[in-house]
DOBAMI-122060 format. One record per residue (C-alpha): residue number from 1; residue in three letters; chain; x, y, z. Coordinates in pm, whole numbers, plus 50000, padded with zeros to 5 digits. Each point is the difference from the previous one (the first is absolute). Layout:
<rs>
@nr=NUM&rest=ALA&kette=A&u=X&v=Y&w=Z .
...
</rs>
This chain:
<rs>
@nr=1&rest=UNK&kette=A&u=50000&v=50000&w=50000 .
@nr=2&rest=UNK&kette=A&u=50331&v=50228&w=50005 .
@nr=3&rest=UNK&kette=A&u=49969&v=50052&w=49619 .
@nr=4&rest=UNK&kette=A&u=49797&v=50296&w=50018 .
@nr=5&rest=UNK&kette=A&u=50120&v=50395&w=50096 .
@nr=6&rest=UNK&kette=A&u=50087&v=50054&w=50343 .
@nr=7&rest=UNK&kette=A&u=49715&v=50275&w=50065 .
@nr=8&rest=UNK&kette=A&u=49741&v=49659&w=49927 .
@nr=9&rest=UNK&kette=A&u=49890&v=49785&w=50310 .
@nr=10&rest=UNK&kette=A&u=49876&v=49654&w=50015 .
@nr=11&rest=UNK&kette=A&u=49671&v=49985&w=50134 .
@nr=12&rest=UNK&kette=A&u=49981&v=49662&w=50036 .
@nr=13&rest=UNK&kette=A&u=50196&v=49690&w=49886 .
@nr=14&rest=UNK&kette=A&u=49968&v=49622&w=50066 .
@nr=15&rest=UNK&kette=A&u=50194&v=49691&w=49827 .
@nr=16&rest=UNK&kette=A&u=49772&v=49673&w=49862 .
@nr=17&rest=UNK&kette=A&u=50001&v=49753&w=50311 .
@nr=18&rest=UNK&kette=A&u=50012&v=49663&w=50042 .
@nr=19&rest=UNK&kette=A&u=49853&v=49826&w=50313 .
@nr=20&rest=UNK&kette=A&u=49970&v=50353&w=50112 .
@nr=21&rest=UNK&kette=A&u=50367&v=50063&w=49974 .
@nr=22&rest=UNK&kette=A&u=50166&v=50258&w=49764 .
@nr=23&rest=UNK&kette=A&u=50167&v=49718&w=49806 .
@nr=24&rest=UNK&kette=A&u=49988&v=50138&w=49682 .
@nr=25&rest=UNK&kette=A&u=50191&v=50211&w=49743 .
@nr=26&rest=UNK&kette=A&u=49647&v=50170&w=49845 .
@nr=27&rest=UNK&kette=A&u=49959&v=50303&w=50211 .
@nr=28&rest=UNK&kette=A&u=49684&v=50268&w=49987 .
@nr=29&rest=UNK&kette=A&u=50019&v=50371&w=50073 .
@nr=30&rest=UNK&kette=A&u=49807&v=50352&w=50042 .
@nr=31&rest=UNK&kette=A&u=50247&v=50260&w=49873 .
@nr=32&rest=UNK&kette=A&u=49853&v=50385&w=50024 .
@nr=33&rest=UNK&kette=A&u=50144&v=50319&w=49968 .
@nr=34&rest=UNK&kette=A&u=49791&v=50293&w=50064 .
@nr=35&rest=UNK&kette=A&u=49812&v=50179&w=49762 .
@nr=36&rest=UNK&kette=A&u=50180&v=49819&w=49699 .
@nr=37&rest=UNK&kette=A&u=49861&v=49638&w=50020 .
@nr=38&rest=UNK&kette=A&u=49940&v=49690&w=50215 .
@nr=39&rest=UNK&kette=A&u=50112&v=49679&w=49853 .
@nr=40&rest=UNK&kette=A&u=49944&v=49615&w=50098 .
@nr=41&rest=UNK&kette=A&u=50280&v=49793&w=49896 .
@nr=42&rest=UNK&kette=A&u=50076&v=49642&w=49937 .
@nr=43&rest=UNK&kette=A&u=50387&v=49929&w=49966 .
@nr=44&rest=UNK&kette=A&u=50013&v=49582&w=49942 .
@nr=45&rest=UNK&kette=A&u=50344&v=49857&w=49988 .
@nr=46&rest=UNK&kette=A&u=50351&v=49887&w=50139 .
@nr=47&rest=UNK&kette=A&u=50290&v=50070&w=49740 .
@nr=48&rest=UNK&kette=A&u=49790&v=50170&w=49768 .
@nr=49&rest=UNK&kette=A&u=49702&v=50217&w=50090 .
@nr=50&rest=UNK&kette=A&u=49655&v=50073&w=49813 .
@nr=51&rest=UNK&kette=A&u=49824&v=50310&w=50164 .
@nr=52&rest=UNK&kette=A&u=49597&v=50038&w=49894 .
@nr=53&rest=UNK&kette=A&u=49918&v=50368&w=50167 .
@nr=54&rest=UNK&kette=A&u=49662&v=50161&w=49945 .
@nr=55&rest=UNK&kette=A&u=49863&v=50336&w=50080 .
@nr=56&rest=UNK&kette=A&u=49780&v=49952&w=50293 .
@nr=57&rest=UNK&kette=A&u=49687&v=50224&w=49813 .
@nr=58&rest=UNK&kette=A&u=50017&v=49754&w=49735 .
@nr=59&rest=UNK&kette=A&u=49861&v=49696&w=50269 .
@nr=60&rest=UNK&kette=A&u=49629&v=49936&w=49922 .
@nr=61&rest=UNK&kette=A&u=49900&v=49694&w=50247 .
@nr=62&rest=UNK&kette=A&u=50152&v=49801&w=50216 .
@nr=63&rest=UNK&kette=A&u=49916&v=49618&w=50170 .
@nr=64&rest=UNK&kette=A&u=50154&v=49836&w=50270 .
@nr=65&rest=UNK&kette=A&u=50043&v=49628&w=50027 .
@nr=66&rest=UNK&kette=A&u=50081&v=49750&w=50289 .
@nr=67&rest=UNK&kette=A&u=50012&v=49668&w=50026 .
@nr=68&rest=UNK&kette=A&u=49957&v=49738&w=50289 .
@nr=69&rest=UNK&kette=A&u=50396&v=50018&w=50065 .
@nr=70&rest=UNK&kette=A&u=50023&v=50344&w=49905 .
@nr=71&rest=UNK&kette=A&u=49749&v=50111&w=50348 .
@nr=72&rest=UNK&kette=A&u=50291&v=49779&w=50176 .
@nr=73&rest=UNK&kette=A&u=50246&v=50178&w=49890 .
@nr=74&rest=UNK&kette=A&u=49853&v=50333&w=49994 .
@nr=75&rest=UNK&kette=A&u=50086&v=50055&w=49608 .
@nr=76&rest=UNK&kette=A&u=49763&v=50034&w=49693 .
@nr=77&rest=UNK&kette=A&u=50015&v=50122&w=49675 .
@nr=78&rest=UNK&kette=A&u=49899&v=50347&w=49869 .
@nr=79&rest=UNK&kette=A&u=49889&v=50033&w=49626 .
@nr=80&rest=UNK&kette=A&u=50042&v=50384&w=49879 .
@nr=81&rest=UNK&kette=A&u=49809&v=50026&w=49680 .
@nr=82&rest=UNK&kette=A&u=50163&v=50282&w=49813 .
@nr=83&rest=UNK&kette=A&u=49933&v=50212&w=49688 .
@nr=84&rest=UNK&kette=A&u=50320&v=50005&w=49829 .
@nr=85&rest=UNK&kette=A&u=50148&v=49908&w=49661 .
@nr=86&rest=UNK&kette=A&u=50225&v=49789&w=50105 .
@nr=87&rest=UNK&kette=A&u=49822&v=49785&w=50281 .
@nr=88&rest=UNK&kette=A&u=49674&v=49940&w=50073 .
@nr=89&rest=UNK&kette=A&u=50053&v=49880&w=50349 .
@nr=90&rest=UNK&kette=A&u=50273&v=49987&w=50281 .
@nr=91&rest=UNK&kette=A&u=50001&v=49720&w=50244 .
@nr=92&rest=UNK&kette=A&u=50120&v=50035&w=50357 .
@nr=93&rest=UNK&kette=A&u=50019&v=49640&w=50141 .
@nr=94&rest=UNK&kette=A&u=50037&v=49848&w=50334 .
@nr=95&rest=UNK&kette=A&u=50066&v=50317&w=50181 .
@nr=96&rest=UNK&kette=A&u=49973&v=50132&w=50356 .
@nr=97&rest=UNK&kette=A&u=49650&v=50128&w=50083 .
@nr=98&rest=UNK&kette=A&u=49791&v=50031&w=49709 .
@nr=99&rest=UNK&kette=A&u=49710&v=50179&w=50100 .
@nr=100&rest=UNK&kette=A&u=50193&v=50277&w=50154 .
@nr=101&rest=UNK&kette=A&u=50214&v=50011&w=49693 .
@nr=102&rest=UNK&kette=A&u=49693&v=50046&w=49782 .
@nr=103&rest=UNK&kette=A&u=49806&v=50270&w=50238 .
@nr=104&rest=UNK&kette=A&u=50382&v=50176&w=49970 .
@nr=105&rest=UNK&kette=A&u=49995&v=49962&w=49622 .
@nr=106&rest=UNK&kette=A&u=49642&v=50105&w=50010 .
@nr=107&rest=UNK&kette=A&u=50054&v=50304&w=50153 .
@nr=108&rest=UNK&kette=A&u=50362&v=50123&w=49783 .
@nr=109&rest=UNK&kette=A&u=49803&v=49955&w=49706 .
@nr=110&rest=UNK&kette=A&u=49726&v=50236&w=50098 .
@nr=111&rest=UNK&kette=A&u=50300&v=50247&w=50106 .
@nr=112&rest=UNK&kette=A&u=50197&v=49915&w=49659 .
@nr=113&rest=UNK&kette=A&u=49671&v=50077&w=49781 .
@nr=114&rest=UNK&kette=A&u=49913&v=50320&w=50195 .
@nr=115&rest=UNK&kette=A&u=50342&v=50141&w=49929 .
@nr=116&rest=UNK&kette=A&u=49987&v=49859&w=49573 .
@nr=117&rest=UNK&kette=A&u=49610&v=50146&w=50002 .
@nr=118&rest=UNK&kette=A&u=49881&v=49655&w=49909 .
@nr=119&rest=UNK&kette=A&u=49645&v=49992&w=50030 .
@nr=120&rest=UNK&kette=A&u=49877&v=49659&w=50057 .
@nr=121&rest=UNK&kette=A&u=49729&v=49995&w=49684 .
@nr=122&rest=UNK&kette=A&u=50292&v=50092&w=49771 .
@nr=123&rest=UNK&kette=A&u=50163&v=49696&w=49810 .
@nr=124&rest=UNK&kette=A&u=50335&v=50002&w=49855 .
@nr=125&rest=UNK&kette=A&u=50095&v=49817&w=49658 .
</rs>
């Protein structure tokens, strides 16, 4: 998450669990710098790194999902529907606390569209 400007903060970030430990080298993020945008970021990878970011006014729905072993754990995946060209949706698996996660999303996408002047019966193409 140290790839963007310094004057950017992360918001939030989280790495893809397994048995509700942060075994994994797919890691999720909330990058936002004020006024000029806020960001969520997947970076998947070990030696070599893909990085899917999309602008947080662009999210249309989200859904959360969580399995039998997923309660255990306290993990569950979060599917971010986005209106972008180059992905339709972003998937946040087996991480920490995914209600609160998606009320926090929620709420920065509200913030993100109130700052673009995104009305919410405008659709982009």
């Amino acid at each position: 998450m140290n790839r963007y400007d310094e004057e950017a903060t992360v918001v939030w970030k989280d790495r893809k669990r397994w048995c509700g430990l942060p075994w994994s080298f797919t890691r999720y993020g909330i990058i936002k710098k004020d006024g000029e945008y806020a960001k969520l970021v997947n970076i998947t990878g070990l030696f070599s790194n893909a990085t899917e970011e999309v602008n947080l006014y662009r999210v249309d729905d989200m859904d959360v999902f969580q399995s039998f072993t997923d309660k255990m754990f306290g993990v569950g995946t979060i599917t971010v529907y986005v209106n972008d060209a180059s992905c339709d949706k972003i998937l946040l698996k087996k991480i920490k606390d995914p209600y609160k996660v998606r009320t926090m999303l929620n709420k920065l996408v509200i913030e993100d569209r109130k700052r673009v002047g995104f009305k919410h019966g405008e659709m982009q193409y």
